[in-house]
N, C-alpha and C positions, 0 to 999 in steps of 0.2 A: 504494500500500500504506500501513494508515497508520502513525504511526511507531513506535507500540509493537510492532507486526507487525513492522518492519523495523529496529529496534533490537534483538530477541529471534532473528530469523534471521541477523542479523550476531553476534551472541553465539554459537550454535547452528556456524556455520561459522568461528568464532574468528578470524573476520576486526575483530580488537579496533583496528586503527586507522580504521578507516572508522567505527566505530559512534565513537570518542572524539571524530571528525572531527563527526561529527551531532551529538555532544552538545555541542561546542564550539557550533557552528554555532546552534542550538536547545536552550538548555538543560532539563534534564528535571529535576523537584525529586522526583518520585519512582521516581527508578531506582532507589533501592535495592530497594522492594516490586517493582520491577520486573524484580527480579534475582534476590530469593530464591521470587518464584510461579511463576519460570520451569520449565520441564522440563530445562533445561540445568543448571539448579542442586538440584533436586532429583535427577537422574540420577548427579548426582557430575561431572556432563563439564568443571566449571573446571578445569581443569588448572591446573599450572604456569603454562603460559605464561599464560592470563590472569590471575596473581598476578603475574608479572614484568613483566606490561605497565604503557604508561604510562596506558592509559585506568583501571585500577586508584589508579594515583597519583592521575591528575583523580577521581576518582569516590570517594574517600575518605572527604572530610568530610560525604557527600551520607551516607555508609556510618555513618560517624559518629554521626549526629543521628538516625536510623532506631530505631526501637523496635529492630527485631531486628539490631542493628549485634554483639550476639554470636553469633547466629546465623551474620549473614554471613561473619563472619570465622573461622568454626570451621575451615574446610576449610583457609585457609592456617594457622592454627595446629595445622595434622594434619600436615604435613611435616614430615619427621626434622630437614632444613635450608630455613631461610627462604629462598622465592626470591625474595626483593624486600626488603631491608635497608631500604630507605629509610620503606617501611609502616611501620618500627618507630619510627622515628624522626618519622613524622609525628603517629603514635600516640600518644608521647609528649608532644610540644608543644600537641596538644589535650585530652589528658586522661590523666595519667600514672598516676593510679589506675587507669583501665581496663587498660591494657597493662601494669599489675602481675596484676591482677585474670586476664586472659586467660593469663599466662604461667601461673599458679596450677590456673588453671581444666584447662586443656590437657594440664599437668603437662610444659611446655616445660622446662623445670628439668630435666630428664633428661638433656638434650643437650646435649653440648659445643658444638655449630654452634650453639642458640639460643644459650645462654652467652656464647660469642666476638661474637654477632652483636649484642649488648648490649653489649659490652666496644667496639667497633669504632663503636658507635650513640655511646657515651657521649665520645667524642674531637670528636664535631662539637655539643655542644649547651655552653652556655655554661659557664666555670669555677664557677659558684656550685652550679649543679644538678648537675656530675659527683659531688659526697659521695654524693647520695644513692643514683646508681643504681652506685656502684661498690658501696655498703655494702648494694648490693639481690642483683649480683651474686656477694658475698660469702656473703652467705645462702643464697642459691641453690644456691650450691655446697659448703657446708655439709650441705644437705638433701639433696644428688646422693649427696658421701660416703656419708651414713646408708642411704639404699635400696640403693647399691650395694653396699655391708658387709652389709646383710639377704641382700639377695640370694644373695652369694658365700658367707656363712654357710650359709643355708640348703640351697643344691647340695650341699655340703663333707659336710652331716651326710645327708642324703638319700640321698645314694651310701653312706655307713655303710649305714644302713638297709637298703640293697639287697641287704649282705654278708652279710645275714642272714637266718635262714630264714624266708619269708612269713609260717609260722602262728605264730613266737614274738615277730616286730613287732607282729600284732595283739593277741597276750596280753599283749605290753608295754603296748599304750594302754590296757587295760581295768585294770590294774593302777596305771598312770599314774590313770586316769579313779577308780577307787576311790578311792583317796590320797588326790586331795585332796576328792573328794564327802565323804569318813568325817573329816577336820579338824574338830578341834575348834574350829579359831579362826574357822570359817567356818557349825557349827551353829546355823540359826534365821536364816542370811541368805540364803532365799533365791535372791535377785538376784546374788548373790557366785558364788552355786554355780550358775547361768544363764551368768554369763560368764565360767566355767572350762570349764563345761560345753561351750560354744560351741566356746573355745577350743584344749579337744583334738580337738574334732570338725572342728575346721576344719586346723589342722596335719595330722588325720589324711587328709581329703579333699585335700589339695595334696599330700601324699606321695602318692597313689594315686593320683594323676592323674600325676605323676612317673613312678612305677613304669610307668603304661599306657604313657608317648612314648616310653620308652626300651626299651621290645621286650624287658625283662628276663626268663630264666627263673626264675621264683620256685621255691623248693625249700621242702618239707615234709617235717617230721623228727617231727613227732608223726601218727600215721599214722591215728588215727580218735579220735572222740570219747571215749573213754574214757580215754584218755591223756593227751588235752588235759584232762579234769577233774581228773587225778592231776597233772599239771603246775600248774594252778590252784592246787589244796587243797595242794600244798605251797609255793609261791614267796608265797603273797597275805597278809599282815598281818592275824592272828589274831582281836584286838583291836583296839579304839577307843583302846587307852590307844599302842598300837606306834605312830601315824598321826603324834603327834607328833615322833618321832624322824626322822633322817632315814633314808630306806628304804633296806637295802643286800640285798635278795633274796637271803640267807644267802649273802649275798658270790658269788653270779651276776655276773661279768662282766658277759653278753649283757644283762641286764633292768636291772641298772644302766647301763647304755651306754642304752639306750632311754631310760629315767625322765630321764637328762641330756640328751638331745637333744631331749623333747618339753618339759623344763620353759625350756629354751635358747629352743624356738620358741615358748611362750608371750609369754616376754620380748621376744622381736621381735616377737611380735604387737601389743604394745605400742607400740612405736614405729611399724609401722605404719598403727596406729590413728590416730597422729600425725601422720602423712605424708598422710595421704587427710583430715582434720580441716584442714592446713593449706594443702592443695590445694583444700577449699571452703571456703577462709576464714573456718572456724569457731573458727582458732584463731591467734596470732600467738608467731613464735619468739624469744623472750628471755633470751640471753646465749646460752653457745656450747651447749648442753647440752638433747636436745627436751624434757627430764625437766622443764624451766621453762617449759614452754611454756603459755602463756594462754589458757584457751578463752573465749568470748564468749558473749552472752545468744545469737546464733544456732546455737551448742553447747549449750547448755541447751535449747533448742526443740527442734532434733533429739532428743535422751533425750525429753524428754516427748512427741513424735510414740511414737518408737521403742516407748513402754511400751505404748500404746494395745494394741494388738494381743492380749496378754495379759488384758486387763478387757474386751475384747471375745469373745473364746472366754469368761472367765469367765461372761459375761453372756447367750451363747448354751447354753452348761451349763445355769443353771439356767432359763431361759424354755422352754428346749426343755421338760423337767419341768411346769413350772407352766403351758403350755399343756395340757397333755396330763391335769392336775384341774381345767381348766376356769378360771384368772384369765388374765385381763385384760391385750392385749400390755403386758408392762414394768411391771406392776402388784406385781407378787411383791415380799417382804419376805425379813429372816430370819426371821420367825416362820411364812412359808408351808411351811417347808423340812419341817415334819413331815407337811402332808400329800401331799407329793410320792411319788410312784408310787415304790414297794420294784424297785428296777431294780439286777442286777448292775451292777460298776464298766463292764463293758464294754459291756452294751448300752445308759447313759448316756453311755459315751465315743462310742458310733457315733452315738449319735444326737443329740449335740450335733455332729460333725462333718460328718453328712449336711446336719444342717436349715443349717451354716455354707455348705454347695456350694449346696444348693435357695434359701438367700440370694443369694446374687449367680449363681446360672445357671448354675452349670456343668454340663456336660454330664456325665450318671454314666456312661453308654457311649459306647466310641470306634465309627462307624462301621466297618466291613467287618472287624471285629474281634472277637474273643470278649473283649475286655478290660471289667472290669465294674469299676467303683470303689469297690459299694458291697461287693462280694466281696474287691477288694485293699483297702478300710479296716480289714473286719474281719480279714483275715490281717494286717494291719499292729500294729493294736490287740488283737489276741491275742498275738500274740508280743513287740509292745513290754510286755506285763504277764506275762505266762507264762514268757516265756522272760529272763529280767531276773534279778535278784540275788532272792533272799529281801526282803520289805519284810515285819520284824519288828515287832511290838509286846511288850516284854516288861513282867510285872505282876510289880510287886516294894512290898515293903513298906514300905522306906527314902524318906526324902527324896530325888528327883529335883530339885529345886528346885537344888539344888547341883549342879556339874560336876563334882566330884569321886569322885559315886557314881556317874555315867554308865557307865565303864566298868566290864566284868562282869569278875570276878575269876576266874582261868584254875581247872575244877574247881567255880565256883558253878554252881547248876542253878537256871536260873529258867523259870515258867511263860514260853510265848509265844502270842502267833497271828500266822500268817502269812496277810497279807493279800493277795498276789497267789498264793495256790498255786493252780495251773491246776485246772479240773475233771478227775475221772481217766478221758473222752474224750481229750482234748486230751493227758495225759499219757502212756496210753498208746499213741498215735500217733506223738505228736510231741518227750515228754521233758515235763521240767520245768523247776525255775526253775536257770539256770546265769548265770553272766556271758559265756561263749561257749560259742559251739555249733560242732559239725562234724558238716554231714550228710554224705551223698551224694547227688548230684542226682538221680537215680532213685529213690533210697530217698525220700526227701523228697517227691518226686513222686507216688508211690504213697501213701504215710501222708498227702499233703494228699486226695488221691482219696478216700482212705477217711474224713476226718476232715472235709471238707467235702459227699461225697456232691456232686460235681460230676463232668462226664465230664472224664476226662483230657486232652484239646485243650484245654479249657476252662483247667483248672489250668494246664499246660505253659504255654499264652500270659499268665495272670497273671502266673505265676510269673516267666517268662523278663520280664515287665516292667519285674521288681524287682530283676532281678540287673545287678550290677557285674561285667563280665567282666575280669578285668586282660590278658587274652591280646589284648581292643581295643581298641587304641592308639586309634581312630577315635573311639569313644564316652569324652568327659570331662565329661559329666555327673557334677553334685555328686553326692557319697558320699550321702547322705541322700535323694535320691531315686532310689536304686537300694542299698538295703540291705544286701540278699544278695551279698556278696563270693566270686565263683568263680575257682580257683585248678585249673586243670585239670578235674578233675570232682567237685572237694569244694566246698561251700557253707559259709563263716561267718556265724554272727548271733551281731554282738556285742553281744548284752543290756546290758550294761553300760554302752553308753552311747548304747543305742538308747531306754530307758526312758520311756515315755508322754508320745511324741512327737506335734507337733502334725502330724498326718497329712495332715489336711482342707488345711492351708498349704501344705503341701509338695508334694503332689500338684498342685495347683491351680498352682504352680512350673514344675511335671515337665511338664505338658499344654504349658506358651507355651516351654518353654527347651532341655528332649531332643527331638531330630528321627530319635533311631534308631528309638523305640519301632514306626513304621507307616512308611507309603510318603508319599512329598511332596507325594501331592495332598491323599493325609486327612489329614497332619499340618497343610498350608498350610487346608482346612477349618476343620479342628477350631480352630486357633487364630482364625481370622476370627470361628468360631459364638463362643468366647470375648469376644471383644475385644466383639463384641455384645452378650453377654450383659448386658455392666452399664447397656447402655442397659435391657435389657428389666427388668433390677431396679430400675433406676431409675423408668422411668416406672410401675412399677408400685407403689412408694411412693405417686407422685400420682395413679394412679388408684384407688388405695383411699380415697383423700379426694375423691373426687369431684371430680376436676379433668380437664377435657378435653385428652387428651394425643396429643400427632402425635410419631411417632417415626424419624428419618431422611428428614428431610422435606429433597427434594431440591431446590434452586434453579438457576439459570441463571448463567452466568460475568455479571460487571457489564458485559464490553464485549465477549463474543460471544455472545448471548442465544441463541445455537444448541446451543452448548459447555456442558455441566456443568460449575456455577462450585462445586462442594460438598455437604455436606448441612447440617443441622440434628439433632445428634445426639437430642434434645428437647425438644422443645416443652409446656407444662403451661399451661394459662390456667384462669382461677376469680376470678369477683367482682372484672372488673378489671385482675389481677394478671398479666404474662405472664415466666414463669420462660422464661428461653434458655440453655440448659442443654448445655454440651459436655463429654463422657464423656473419661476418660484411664484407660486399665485397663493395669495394671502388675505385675510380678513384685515377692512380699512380700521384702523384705531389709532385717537391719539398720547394712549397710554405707553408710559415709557416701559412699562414692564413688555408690552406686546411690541416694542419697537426694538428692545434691546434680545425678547427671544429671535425676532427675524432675523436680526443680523448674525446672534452667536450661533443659533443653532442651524435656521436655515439657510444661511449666506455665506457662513465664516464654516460651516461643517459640511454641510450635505449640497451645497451646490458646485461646493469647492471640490470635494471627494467626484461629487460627479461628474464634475467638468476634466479632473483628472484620469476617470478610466474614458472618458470620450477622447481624449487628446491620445493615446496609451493606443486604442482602435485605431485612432486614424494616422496616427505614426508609424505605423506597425502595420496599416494592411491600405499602404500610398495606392496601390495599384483598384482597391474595391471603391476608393474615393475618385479616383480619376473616370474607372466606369462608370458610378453614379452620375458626375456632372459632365460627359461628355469632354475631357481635355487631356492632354500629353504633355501636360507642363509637371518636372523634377519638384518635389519638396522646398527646395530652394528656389525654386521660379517661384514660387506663391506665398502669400503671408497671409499665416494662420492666427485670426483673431477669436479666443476665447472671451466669451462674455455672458453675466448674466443679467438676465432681463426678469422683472418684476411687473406687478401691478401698484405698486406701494413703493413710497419715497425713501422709506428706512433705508439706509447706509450708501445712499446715492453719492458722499465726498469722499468712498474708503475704495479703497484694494482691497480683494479678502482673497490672499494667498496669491497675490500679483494679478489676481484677475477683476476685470473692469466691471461694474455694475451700473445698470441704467432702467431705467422704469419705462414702461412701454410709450406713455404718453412722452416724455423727452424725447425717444427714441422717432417718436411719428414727428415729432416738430422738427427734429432735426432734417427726416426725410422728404420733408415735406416744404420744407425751408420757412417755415412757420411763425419766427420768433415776432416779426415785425404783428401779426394778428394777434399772438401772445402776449404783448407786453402791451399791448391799445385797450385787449379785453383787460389785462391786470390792472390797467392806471384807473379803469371805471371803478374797479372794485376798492383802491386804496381811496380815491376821493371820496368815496363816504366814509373814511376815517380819519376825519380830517382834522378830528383834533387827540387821533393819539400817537404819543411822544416817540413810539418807534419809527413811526417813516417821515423820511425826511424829504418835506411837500414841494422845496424847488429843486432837487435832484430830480423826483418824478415828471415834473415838465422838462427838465434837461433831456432825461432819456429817453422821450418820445420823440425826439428830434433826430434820433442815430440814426447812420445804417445797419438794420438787422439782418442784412444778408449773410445767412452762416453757408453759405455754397460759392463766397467769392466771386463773384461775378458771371462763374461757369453755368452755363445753360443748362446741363443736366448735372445730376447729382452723381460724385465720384463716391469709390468705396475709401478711400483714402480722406473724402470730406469727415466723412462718416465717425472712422477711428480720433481722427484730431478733435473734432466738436465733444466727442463723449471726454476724451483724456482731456482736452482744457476747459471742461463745462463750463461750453458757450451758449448755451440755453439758461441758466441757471447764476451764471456767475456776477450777475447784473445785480443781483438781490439784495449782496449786501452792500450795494452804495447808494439805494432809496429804503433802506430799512435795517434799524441798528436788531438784531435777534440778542445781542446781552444784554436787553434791559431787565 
């Protein structure tokens, strides 16, 4: 047998002193590749025992030196308590930044057994080195304190929560959520008001997920909708001028108890923004207090990853339009915007949100299902606008210019228009504009019947898509991808803080994250035809330029030529040029904990590993690549560009393992020579923030004055443009000289 064979069935039957004994006997310099391609290791079957073993010990430094030496070590750093103390200690003497780095990464800091097992490590390594890991220790437990006060904090007021009745928590948030959207000190920023916004949205999704595990009966004391509006139009803050003060809902108990517990949990949102910042080492903790805490240029990259997303919807807004008069992909100006198609707000909302799914492939219908997405966009996009607060315009004769005349004097009558008021279809079906609603499920069901002109199975399975049932402990799906909050047999939509949501993301969320929506084979489906899809939008970037593309092009394992060794996610050759191209398709979030797994695990591990046995294939068998795209040009005639492509901004400024990375939408602008539409839709979107302190408002008219041509003057686009725009990010590099991200 030969020994990789029999090194990998002795791992497989955990017979780890016979395989240590062969390694001794016969050393192997790449066990560690030979440890993480395994199926032993990929199934999860390392157990314990083979972290406690000694062939673990010999086999360390081998673990060590390995590109994926955090990979390897992920699994023992998954244990509540380490079973082999010693790893840690060997960990350290060859490289003590890693095994700060891994306890970070892991977020071992949690645990008193890591903790202790660092205290117990730090006794056998010399007196000079014990300062630093006691004063590492001390830190650690510092940051243990901090989450576990969040924690116990947040249970403490959550149970409040509970004591009260279902439909007056929700009128709490929306009331919460008004407050501070209507602040004065916050008008004209924004980005401010994006991550307030977030912020009650997300406290509000972690109480509701709460509420679901713990089986509670929710109780409702406002018994239909019209009551709930009388409840509103009396408790809500009149005025613009009242938002100032602090809010005490004419001395309401119950709604001030809410206003204090969600403005509590903002504040610990705060810290653990800090806690997951310092867990990917974007940030360093200085003195006793996280409020001093340090963030780094790698904290600054993330916010500028993070922003993309925003200038990318903006940029799919208006192209969608200015395709549709006929310019030119990414060619649009602000002076194109007058002749763009007279489109209500909503049929440019759908249809920037549609053309965003028909971008990268997503599927509009679910298999064996009546579920239709371009039917749940627009009931999403109807009633995030219809059913939303008033969004006033008032014409007044006075200086605006001042903040002083802002607020309306109680008794003045000023002209308005109201620019989300529903059409009166929609209104009389479904209501108008409120901050919350209370249907009945049936009612609601019939009034979408008649206001969509769909048969009712059809509605019912939409419908039931988008509801949040709190009676199912089972389904903890985010709050934001299931809207509709069901409370026995009454439905919430709370406008207020649902307001012209980006759908098209969220959805796109909903498909790879909810598994109650369908059955396990179409949901295991549908996410596979996803995870595909970005190859298929990929390669079709470079088949629109004329480049010969092979997609999932499969290869043979390097040492059982019988065995399937992988694929090739794509393949693109042209003049030359051969792009090897490995796809990473990921759920959109702006949480660093999900921005730091993409990078370590699927970027910096598994695309890197993959893009190295496709390089391995195609080195190795010159002659099956030359068939493939038809040419007779030597290894050396051609330049092999490794890249991967993403749907997601995470680690767009890095190398991971010398290889380039680039997100699909850069990759299309680049191809498309787009930056000049990119950066005209972007200036629309910073001018409504026009009074916050990170962008800086005369660079932004500076830089709508350049030339964006990232293709040099050349008529068609080179593969050689291509490589240089990605390596000097000339799409993106603009960013930080109209917008400071350290603040």
């Amino acid at each position: 047998m030969p020994r990789n064979h029999l090194l990998l069935e002795l791992l497989k039957k955990q017979a780890y002193q016979a395989c240590l004994q062969l390694l001794k006997k016969e050393p192997h310099k790449n066990f560690a590749t030979l440890v993480i391609e395994s199926k032993v290791y990929k199934k999860g079957k390392l157990k314990k025992a083979f972290w406690a073993s000694e062939l673990v010990n010999y086999a360390l430094p081998l673990f060590l030196k390995s590109d994926d030496r955090i990979d390897i070590l992920h699994p023992y750093f998954s244990f509540k308590a380490p079973p082999n103390t010693k790893l840690l200690l060997q960990i350290w003497k060859q490289d003590a930044a890693l095994l700060l780095s891994l306890f970070k990464r892991f977020q071992r800091f949690r645990h008193d057994t890591w903790i202790e097992a660092l205290e117990n490590m730090s006794t056998n390594i010399v007196p000079s080195k014990q300062l630093a890991v006691e004063n590492l220790i001390q830190e650690f437990k510092q940051v243990q304190t901090l989450e576990n006060s969040i924690a116990i904090e947040r249970e403490a007021d959550f149970v409040s929560l509970l004591k009260i009745p279902i439909d007056k928590v929700l009128m709490g948030f929306c009331f919460a959520h008004s407050a501070m959207m209507e602040s004065q000190e916050i008008n004209g920023n924004n980005t401010r008001k994006k991550e307030l916004d977030m912020a009650i949205v997300t406290t509000l999704d972690l109480f509701l997920k709460y509420a679901k595990r713990h089986a509670h009966t929710h109780k409702i004391v406002l018994s239909d909708n019209t009551m709930l509006q009388k409840e509103w139009a009396y408790f809500r803050p009149k005025h613009k001028s009242e938002y100032k003060k602090p809010i005490t809902y004419k001395n309401d108990p119950t709604y001030t108890k809410i206003q204090t517990i969600i403005d509590k949990d903002i504040r610990r949102q705060s810290k653990r923004y800090f806690l997951s910042a310092y867990a990917a080492e974007m940030c360093t903790l200085n003195g006793s207090n996280y409020a001093f805490a340090a963030y780094n240029n790698k904290h600054s990259s993330f916010k500028k990853d993070d922003s993309k997303s925003g200038y990318e919807e903006s940029y799919f807004f208006m192209n969608a339009q200015a395709k549709a008069v006929g310019i030119k992909e990414g060619q649009f100006d602000l002076l194109s915007i007058k002749n763009f198609p007279k489109l209500s707000f909503i049929e440019q909302s759908v249809l920037t949100q549609v053309s965003n799914l028909e971008f990268y492939h997503v599927p509009l219908e679910i298999p064996t299902t009546n579920i239709d997405l371009k039917l749940v966009l627009l009931l999403l996009t109807e009633f995030s606008r219809y059913k939303s607060p008033m969004s006033r315009i008032f014409h007044r004769s006075i200086d605006t210019s001042k903040k002083e005349n802002w607020a309306i004097k109680p008794g003045e009558h000023v002209p308005i228009t109201i620019l989300n008021k529903p059409p009166l279809s929609f209104s009389q079906q479904l209501g108008s504009n409120e901050a919350i609603s209370m249907y009945d499920y049936h009612d609601l069901l019939e009034a979408l019947h008649l206001y969509y002109k769909k048969p009712m199975a059809t509605i019912k399975e939409n419908l039931d898509f988008l509801i949040c049932d709190l009676s199912h402990s089972d389904d903890l799906s985010a709050w934001l991808q299931r809207p509709f909050i069901k409370i026995n047999n009454k439905l919430f939509w709370l406008g207020r803080l649902l307001k012209d949501r980006r759908w098209d993301i969220i959805l796109r969320n909903k498909l790879k994250e909810d598994k109650t929506y369908t059955e396990k084979s179409v949901y295991d489906a549908l996410v596979q035809k996803i995870d595909r899809s970005l190859e298929t939008a990929t390669s079709k970037v470079f088949l629109d330029k004329q480049f010969s593309v092979a997609v999932g092009w499969k290869f043979p394992h390097p040492s059982s030529p019988k065995k399937e060794g992988g694929d090739i996610d794509v393949v693109a050759y042209k003049d030359q040029f051969l792009f090897v191209i490995q796809i990473k398709n990921s759920s959109h979030s702006n949480a660093i904990r999900q921005a730091s797994y993409i990078e370590d695990k699927q970027l910096m591990n598994e695309a890197t590993r993959q893009l190295d046995s496709s390089l391995y294939f195609i080195n190795n068998n010159w002659s099956a690549v030359q068939e493939k795209f038809n040419f007779s040009h030597a290894p050396s005639e051609v330049t092999i560009f490794p890249l991967i492509v993403t749907n997601v901004y995470n680690g767009d400024y890095k190398t991971f393992k010398s290889y380039d990375k680039i997100s699909l939408f850069e990759l299309y602008i680049i191809m498309n020579n787009a930056k000049k539409g990119l950066y005209h839709a972007l200036s629309l979107l910073l001018n409504s923030d026009r009074n916050n302190a990170s962008f800086k408002q005369e660079s932004i008219r500076t830089l709508l004055n350049r030339n964006f041509d990232l293709w040099n003057r050349a008529a068609t686009l080179q593969p050689s443009t291509i490589i240089n725009c990605i390596q000097n990010d000339c799409v993106w590099k603009d960013l930080e000289q109209i917008r400071n991200f350290k603040l």
